[in-house]
C-alpha positions in Angstrom: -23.4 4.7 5.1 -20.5 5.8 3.0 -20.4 4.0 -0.5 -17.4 2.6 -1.9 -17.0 3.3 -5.7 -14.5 0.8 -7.2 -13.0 0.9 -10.7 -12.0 -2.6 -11.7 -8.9 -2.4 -14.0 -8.0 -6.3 -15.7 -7.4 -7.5 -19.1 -9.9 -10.7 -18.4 -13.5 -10.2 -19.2 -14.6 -13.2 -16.3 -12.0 -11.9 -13.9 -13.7 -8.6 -14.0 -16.8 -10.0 -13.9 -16.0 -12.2 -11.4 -14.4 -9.8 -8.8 -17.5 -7.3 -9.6 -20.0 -10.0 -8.4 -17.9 -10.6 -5.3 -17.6 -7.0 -4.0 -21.1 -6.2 -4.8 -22.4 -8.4 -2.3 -21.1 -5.8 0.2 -23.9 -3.3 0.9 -21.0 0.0 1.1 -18.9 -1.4 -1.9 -20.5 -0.2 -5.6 -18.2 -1.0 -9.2 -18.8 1.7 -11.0 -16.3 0.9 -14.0 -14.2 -1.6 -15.3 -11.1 -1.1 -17.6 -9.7 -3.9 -19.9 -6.1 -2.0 -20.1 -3.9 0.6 -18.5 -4.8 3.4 -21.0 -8.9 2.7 -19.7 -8.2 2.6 -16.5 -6.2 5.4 -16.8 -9.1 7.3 -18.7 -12.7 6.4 -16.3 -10.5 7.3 -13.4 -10.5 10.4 -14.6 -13.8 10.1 -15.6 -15.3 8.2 -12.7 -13.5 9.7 -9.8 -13.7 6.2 -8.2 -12.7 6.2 -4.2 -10.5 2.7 -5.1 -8.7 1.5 -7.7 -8.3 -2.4 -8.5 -4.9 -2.5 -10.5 -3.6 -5.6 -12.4 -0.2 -5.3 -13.6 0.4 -7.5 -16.7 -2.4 -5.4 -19.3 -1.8 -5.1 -22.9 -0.5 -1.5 -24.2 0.2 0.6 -20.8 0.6 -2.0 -18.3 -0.7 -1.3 -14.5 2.7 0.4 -13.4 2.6 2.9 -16.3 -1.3 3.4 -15.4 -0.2 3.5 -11.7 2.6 6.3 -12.3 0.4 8.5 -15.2 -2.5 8.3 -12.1 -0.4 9.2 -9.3 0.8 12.8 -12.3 -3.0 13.7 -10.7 -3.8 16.4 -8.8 -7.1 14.0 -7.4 -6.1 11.7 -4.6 -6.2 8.1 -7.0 -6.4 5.4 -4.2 -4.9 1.9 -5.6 -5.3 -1.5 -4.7 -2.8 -3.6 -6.8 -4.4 -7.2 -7.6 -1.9 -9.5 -9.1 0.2 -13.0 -9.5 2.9 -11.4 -8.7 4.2 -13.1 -5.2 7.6 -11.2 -6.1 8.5 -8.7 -3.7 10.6 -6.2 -6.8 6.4 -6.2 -7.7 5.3 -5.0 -4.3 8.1 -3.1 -3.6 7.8 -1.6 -7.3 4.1 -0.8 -6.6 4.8 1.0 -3.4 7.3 2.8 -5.0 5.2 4.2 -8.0 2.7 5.3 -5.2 0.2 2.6 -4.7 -1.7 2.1 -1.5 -2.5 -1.8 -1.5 -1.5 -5.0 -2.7 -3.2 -8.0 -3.1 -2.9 -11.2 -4.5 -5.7 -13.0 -6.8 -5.5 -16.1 -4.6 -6.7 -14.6 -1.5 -10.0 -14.8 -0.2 -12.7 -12.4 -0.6 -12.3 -11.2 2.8 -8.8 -9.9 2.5 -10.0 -7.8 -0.9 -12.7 -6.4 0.2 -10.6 -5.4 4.2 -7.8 -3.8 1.5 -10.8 -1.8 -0.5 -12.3 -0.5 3.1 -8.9 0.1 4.8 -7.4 2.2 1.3 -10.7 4.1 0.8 -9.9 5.2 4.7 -6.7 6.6 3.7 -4.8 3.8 4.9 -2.4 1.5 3.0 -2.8 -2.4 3.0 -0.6 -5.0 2.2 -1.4 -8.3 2.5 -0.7 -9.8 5.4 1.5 -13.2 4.1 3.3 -10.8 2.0 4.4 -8.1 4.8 7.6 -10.8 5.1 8.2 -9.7 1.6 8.5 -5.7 2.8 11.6 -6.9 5.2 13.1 -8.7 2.8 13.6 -5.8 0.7 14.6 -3.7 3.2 17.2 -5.4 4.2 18.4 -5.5 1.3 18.3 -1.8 0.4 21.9 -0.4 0.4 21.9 3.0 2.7 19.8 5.9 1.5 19.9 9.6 2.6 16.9 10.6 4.6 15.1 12.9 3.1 14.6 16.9 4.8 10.4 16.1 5.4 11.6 12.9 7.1 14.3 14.7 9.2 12.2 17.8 10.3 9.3 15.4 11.3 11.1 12.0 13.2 13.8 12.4 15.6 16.9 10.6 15.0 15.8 7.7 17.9 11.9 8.0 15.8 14.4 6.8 12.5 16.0 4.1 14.5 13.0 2.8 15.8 11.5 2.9 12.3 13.9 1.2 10.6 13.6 -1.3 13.4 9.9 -1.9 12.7 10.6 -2.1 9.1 12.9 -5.4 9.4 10.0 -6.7 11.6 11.3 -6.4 15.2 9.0 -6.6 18.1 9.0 -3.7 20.9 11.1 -5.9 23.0 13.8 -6.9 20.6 13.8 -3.1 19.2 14.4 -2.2 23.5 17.2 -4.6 23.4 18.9 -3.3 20.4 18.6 0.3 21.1 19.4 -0.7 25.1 16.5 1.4 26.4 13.1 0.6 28.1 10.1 -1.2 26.3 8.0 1.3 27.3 10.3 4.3 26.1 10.0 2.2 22.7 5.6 2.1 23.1 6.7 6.0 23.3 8.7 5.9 19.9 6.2 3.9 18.0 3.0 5.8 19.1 5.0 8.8 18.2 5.9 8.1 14.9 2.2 6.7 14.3 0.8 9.7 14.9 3.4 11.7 13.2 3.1 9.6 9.8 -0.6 9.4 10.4 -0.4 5.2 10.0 -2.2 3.1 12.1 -0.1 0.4 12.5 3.5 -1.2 12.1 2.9 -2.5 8.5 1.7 1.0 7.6 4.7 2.4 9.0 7.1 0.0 7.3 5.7 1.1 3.8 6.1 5.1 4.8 9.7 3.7 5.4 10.0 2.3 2.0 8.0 4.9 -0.1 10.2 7.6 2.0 13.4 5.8 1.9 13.7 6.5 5.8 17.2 5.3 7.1 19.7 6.3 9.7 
């Protein structure tokens, strides 16, 4: 069994402590450092090498986005979970700008942290699931971007549509009755463009839109 190490990043002393006690009660999940500011966690990632990164954004001195944007400088793969207040999606859409892989929210259960530590460590992203609303919201309300040449040389124009589709939270059906084709030509799409962004699911996909500005 593959062990988790974790590097908890928070300014609180009983929050650290706290969130340490909970994760070790899961046999694959080990804390192996804990940082009480940006510039720390900054430093014992480097140090540590940890497979997952807890993030809080509001630290004294470099705050969690300036930690998450010096990390991200790297040439090692630094895997982030962002753990916050923050219900605002500028935060989350901020986050998954700067390169961040997770975010979740200090009020959720137990369960949800630890499924975002195990799905990030995987090479996944994870957002939390009340907050995936949030990812739409923004997206909508990003004016129209140019797509960039990776994007174009890897999704067809119809893979784009369909994306952008997915990414304002459309079901198969309602992105078949948009683009007036089959449902099952749409399966087609959205398998497709899994595979080809190496995401796992439509959540996953949405936040390869965002972080890739993908629009047609």
């Amino acid at each position: 069994m593959k062990i988790i190490k974790v590097l908890i990043a928070d300014d609180h002393h009983m929050v650290r402590q706290g969130i340490k006690q909970i994760l070790e009660l899961e046999n694959d999940i080990e804390v192996v450092s804990q940082a009480s500011n940006g510039e720390e966690a900054v430093k014992l990632a480097r140090e540590y090498k940890p497979d997952v990164i807890l993030m809080d954004i509001n630290m004294p001195g470099m705050n969690g986005l300036q930690a998450i944007e010096e990390l991200k400088k790297d040439e090692d793969d630094h895997r982030i979970v962002v753990l916050t207040i923050h219900q605002d999606r500028e935060y989350l859409f901020k986050t998954i700008q700067l390169g961040a892989e997770g975010y979740v929210l200090k009020d959720a259960e137990s369960s949800v942290l630890v499924e975002a530590i195990r799905t990030v460590s995987n090479g996944n992203t994870y957002v939390q699931p009340n907050m995936t609303s949030e990812l739409v919201k923004e997206f909508s309300r990003m004016s129209t971007h140019a797509k960039g040449k990776e994007e174009e040389n890897i999704l067809t124009s119809r893979e784009i549509e369909v994306i952008e589709l997915i990414a304002e939270g459309l079901i198969n059906k309602e992105i078949a009755k948009k683009l007036y084709i089959s449902e099952k030509t749409v399966k087609n799409h959205v398998s497709n463009i899994f595979k080809k962004l190496n995401v796992s699911d439509r959540t996953q996909a949405a936040i390869y839109a965002f972080k890739h500005n993908i629009k047609s």
